[in-house]
C-alpha positions in Angstrom: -112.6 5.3 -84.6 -110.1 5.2 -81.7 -107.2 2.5 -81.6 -108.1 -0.4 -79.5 -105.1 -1.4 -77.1 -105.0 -5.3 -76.1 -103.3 -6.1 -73.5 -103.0 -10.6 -72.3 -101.8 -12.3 -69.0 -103.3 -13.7 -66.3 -106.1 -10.8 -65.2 -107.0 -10.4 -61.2 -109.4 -7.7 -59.7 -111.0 -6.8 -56.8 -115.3 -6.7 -56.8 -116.2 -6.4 -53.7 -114.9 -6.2 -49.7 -114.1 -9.7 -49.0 -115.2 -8.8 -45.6 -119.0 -8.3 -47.3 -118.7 -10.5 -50.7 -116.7 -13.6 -49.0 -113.5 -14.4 -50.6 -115.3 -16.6 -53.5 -117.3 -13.3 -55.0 -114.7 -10.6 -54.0 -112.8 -10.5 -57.3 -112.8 -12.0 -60.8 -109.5 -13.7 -62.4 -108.5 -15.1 -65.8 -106.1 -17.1 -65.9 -104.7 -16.1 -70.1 -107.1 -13.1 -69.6 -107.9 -10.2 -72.0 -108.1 -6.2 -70.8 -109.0 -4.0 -74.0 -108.7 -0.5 -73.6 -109.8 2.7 -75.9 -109.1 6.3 -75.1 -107.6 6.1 -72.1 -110.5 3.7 -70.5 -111.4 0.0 -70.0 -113.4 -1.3 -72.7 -113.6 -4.7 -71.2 -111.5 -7.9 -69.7 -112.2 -11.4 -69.8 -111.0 -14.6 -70.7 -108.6 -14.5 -74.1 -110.6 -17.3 -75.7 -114.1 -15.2 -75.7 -112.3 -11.8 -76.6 -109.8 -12.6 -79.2 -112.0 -13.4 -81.5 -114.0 -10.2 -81.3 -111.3 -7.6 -82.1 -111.0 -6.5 -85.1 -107.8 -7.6 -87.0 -105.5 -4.8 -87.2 -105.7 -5.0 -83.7 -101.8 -5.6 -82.0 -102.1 -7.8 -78.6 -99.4 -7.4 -75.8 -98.6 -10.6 -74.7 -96.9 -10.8 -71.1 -95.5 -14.1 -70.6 -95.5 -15.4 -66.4 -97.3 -12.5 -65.4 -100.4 -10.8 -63.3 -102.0 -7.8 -64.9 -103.7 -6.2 -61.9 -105.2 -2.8 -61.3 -102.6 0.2 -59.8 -101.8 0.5 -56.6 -103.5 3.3 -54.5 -101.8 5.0 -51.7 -104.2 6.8 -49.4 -101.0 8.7 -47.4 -97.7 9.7 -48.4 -95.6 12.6 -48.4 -93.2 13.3 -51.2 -91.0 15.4 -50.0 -89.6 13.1 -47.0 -88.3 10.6 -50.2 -84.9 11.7 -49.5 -85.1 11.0 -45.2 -86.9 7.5 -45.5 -84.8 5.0 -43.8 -83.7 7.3 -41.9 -82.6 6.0 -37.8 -85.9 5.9 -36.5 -87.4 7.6 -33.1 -91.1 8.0 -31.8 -93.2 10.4 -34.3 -92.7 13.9 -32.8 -89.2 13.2 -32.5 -89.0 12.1 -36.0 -90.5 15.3 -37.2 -88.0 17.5 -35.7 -85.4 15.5 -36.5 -85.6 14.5 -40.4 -89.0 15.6 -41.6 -89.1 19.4 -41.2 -85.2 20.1 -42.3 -85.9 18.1 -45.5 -89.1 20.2 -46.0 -87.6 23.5 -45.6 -85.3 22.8 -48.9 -88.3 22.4 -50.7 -88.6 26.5 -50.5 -86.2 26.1 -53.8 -88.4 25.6 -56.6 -85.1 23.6 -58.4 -85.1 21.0 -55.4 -88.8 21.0 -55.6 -89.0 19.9 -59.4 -86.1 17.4 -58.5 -87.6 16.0 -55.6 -91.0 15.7 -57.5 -89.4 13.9 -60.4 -88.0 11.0 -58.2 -91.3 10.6 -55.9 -93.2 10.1 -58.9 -90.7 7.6 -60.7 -90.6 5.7 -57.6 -94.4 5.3 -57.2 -95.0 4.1 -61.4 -91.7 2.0 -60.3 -93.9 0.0 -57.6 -97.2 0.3 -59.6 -99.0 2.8 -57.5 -100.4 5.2 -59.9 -102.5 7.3 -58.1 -101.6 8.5 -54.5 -103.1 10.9 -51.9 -100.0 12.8 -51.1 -98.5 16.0 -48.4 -96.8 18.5 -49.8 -94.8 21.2 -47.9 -95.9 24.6 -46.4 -94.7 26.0 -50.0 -97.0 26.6 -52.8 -94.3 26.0 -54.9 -93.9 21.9 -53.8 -97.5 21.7 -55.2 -96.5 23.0 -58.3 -94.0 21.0 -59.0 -95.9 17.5 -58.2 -98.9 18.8 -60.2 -96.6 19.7 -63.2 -95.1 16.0 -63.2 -98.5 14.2 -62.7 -100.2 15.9 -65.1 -97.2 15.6 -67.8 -97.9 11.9 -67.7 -101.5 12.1 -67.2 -101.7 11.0 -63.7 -104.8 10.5 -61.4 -103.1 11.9 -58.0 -104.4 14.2 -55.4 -102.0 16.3 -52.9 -102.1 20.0 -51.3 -100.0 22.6 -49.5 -99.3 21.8 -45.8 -101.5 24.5 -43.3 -99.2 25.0 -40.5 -99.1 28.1 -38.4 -97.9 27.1 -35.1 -95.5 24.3 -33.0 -93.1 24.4 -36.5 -89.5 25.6 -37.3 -90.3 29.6 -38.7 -89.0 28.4 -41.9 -91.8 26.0 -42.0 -94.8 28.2 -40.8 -97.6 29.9 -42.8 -100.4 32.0 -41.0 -104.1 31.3 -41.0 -104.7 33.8 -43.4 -101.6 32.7 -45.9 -102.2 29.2 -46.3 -105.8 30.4 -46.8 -105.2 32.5 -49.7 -102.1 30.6 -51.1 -104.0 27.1 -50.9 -107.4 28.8 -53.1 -104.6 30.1 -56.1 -103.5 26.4 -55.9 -107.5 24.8 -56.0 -107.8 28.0 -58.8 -104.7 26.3 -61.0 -105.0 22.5 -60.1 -107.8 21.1 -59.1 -109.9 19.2 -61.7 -107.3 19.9 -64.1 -106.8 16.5 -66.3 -106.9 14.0 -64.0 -105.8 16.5 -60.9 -107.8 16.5 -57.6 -106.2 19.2 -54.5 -106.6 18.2 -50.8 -107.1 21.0 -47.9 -104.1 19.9 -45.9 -103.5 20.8 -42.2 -100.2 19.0 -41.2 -102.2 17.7 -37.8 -104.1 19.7 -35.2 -100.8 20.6 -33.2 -99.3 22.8 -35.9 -102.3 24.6 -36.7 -104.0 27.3 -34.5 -108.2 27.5 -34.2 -108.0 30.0 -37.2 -105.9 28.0 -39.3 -108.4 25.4 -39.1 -111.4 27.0 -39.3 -110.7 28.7 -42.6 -109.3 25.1 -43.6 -113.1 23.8 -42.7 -114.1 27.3 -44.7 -111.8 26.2 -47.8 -112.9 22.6 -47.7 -116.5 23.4 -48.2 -116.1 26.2 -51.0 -115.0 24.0 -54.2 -117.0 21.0 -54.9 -115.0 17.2 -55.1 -112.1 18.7 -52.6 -110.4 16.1 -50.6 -109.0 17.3 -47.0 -106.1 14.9 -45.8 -104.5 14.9 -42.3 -103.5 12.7 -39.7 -105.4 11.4 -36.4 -104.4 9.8 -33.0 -101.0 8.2 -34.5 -98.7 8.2 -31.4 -100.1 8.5 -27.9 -98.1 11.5 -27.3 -99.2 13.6 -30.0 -102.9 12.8 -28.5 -101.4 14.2 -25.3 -100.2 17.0 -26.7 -103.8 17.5 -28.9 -105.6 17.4 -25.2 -103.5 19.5 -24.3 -103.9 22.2 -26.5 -107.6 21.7 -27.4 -108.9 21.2 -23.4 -112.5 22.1 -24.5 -112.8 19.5 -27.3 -113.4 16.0 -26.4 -110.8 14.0 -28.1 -109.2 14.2 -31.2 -111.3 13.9 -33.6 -113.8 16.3 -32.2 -111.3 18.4 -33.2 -111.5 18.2 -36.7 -115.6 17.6 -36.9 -115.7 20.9 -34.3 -114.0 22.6 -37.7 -115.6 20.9 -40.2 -112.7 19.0 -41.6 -114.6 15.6 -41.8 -116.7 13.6 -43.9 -116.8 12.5 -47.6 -113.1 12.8 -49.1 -111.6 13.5 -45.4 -108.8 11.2 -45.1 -107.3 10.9 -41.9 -103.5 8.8 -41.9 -103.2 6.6 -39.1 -105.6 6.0 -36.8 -104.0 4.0 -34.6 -105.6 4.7 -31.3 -108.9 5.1 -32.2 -112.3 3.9 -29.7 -115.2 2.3 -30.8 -117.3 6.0 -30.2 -114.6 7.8 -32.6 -115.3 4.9 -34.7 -118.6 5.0 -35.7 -118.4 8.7 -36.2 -115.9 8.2 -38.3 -118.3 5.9 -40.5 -121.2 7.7 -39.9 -119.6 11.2 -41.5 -117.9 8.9 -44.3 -114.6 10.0 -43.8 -111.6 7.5 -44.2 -108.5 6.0 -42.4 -105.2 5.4 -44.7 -103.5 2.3 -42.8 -99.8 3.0 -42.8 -98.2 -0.5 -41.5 -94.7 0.1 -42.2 -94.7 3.4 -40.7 -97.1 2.3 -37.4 -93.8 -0.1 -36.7 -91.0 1.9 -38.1 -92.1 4.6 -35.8 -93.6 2.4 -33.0 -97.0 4.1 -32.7 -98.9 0.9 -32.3 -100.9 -1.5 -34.0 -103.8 -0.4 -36.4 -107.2 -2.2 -35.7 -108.6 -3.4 -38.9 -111.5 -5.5 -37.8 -112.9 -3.0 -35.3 -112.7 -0.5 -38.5 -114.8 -3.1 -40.4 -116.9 -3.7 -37.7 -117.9 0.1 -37.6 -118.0 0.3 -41.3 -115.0 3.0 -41.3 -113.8 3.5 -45.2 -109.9 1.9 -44.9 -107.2 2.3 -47.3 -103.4 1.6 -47.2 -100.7 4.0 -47.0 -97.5 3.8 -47.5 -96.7 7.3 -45.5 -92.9 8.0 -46.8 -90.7 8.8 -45.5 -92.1 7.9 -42.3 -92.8 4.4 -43.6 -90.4 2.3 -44.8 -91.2 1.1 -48.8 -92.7 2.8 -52.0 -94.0 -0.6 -52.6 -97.4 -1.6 -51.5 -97.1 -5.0 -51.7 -94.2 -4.8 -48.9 -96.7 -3.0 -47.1 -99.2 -5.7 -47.3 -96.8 -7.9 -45.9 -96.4 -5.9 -43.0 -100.2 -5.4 -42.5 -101.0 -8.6 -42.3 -98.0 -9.0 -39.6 -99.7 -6.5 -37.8 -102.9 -8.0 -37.6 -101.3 -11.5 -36.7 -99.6 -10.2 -33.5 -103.5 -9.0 -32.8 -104.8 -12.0 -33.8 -106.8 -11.0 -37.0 -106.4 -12.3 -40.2 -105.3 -10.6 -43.7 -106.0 -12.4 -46.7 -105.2 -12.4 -50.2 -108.0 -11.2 -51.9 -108.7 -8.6 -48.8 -104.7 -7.2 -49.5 -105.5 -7.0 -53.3 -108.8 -5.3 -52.3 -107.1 -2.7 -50.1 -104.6 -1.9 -52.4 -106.7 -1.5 -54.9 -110.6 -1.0 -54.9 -110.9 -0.3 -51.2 -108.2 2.3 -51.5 -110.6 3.7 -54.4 -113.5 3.7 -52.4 -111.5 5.5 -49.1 -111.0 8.4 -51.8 -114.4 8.2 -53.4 -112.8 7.6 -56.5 -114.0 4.2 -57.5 -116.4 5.4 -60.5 -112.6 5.7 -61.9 -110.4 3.4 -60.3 -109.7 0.4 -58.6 -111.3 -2.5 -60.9 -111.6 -3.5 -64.5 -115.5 -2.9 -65.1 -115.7 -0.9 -68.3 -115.6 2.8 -68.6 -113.1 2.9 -65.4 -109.7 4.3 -65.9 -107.0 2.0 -67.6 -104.6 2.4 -64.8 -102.6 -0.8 -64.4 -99.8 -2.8 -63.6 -98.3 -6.1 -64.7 -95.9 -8.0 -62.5 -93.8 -10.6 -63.1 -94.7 -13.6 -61.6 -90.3 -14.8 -62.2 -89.0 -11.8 -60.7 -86.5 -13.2 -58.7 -85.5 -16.8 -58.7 -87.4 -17.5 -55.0 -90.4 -16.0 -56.3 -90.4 -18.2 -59.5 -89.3 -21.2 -57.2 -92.1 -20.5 -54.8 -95.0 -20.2 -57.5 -94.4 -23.0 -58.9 -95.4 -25.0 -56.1 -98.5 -23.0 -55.4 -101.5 -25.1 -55.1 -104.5 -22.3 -55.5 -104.9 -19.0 -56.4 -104.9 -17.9 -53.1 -101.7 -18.9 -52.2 -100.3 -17.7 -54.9 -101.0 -14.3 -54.3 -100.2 -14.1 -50.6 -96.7 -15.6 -52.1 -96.6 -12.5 -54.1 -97.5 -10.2 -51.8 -95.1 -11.6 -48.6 -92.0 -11.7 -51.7 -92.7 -9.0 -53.4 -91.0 -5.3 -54.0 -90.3 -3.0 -56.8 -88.8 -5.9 -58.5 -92.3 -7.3 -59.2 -93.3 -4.9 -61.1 -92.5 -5.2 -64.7 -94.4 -2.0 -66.3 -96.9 0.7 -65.1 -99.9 2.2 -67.1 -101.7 5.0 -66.9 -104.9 6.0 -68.8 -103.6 3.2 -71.2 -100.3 4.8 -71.5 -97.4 3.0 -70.0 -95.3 4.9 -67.6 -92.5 3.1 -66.6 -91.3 0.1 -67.8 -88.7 -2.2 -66.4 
């Protein structure tokens, strides 16, 4: 019989959409809580005085003192190799690109500062308890390779792609419709549904990809079952110029990517800022998702993303932490920023609908939450315990916390890398402060 793993804190998960459920039914907590796991998977959580008792007595219990075992964090956008350019001086997006983003992309045509720059990405998501991301490559194959060969060394659920991106680039930086193509099915052929792998079709954004490119990306997306397709969508009002521009007979943006089939279940698109209620409800309608990148919406200055017209159109909505465009590996800084973003529009964020975007709502963006996002049992034991005394204000200021509620929104507006004390995956722990 397999080795039962116990693990006791204080236990905290998401159930439902807060927006749906109400705050009251939208997650479960224990306050000395039990998660057992076997094999990789949740075998059940609950309070420590009901499960204690039931394991068997050879079994060893982890016991994290002043702490919050949660599920990981999900990142619905990031790119990995832009690590080494975030923070850099900021400018509005397509600026940005040509600036930072594609010079640190072309050095990723070395397979050595691939593997390198693969390593660190990944140490820094387990280091702020994400442990399963959707995430950009580069135009090279080998980038893909090298993130595939660290996440499935440590048995990773992650999903990324090669960038498709054949026109408006740096030459260094540019595929052809036919290329990315070809090179993109050896990757699907080698990664995808490979442990706990998933690929992602992967056009950069409409502007750097000619008709062809993305009608055999539409092709590619519908030829292997469970592919994700990941791009990015009305970000910065001058890239939807520039799409008008360059696609006159489409109708906006989006009709862009439906026109090529590059929508629906799994289609992520990062951003979304400008988005109208008509764009909306298609976006629902086909089931695609929106990744909502806070930090990188104000580091960039694209604007302000719109969460309650997304919930009032029923629009799948995770959170993205989009580095290096964004600001922080850590989604609970992000979460702080979100729910600045939806003050200044006068929306609210609250706790339990952070912890639910970070966690189960992010699963449910990528269709993954069979796996992910909750402690019911049979999901994936992919967690993370933070340290409710990681710094001396955040002790200080949780001690005077009156409710649940304001505890975690303490958390989340104090929060960093700091917070996080270890990372598992599949019951295996990953990082550890």
């Amino acid at each position: 019989m397999s080795q039962i793993q116990a693990f006791r804190a204080a236990l905290l998960h998401s159930l439902a959409d807060p927006a749906e459920a109400g705050n009251a039914d939208s997650h479960a907590y224990f306050d000395d809580g039990l998660l057992l796991v076997r094999d990789g998977k949740v075998l059940q959580a609950g309070p420590a005085a009901e499960l204690l008792p039931t394991l068997p007595a050879d079994v060893p219990v982890r016991h994290f003192a002043d702490a919050l075992i949660c599920p990981g964090f999900i990142d619905t956008h990031i790119h990995y190799p832009q690590t080494g350019v975030i923070a850099s001086y900021g400018t509005q997006l397509l600026d940005w690109l040509n600036t930072y983003t594609f010079p640190a992309e072309a050095r990723f045509a070395d397979p050595r500062h691939a593997s390198e720059g693969a390593e660190v990405f990944v140490r820094e998501l387990l280091r702020n308890g994400t442990t399963t991301a959707l995430v950009f490559g580069t135009v090279h194959p080998q980038s893909v390779d090298a993130f595939f060969t660290v996440a499935e060394r440590l048995d990773l659920r992650m999903i990324a792609g090669k960038v498709l991106m054949d026109r408006n680039a740096p030459d260094n930086l540019t595929d052809s419709a036919e290329s990315g193509y070809t090179q993109s099915k050896a990757l699907i052929e080698r990664w995808h549904g490979k442990g706990r792998l998933h690929y992602a079709v992967t056009p950069r954004f409409a502007p750097t990809s000619s008709p062809e490119q993305l009608a055999l990306a539409g092709k590619l997306f519908a030829e292997y079952p469970g592919l994700y397709m990941h791009t990015h969508l009305s970000e910065n009002r001058g890239e939807i110029d520039w799409v008008k521009a360059l696609f006159p007979e489409r109708r906006d943006y989006l009709d862009v990517y439906e026109h090529y089939q590059l929508n629906g279940p799994r289609a992520v698109f990062a951003h979304g800022v400008h988005l109208c209620d008509d764009q909306c409800a298609r976006l629902a309608g086909s089931g695609s998702a929106i990744a909502f990148c806070p930090t990188s919406n104000l580091f960039l200055g694209s604007g302000l993303f719109d969460l309650a017209k997304m919930e009032r159109h029923g629009v799948r909505v995770g959170l993205g932490t989009d580095v290096g465009g964004g600001t922080s590996f850590s989604q609970l800084q992000s979460l702080g920023e979100a729910y600045k973003v939806l003050q200044l529009q006068g929306q609210s964020l609250t706790p339990f609908k952070s912890l639910y975007l970070a966690t189960l709502g992010g699963a449910k963006a990528l269709y993954l939450d069979q796996h992910l996002g909750n402690f019911l049992p049979g999901k994936d034991a992919d967690f993370v315990v933070l340290d409710l005394k990681a710094t001396p204000l955040i002790d200080y200021r949780l001690r005077q916390a009156r409710s649940l509620e304001e505890k975690l929104f303490a958390l989340i507006t104090l929060g960093d890398d700091r917070v996080v004390q270890e990372t598992f995956a599949a019951g295996n722990s990953v990082h550890r402060r």
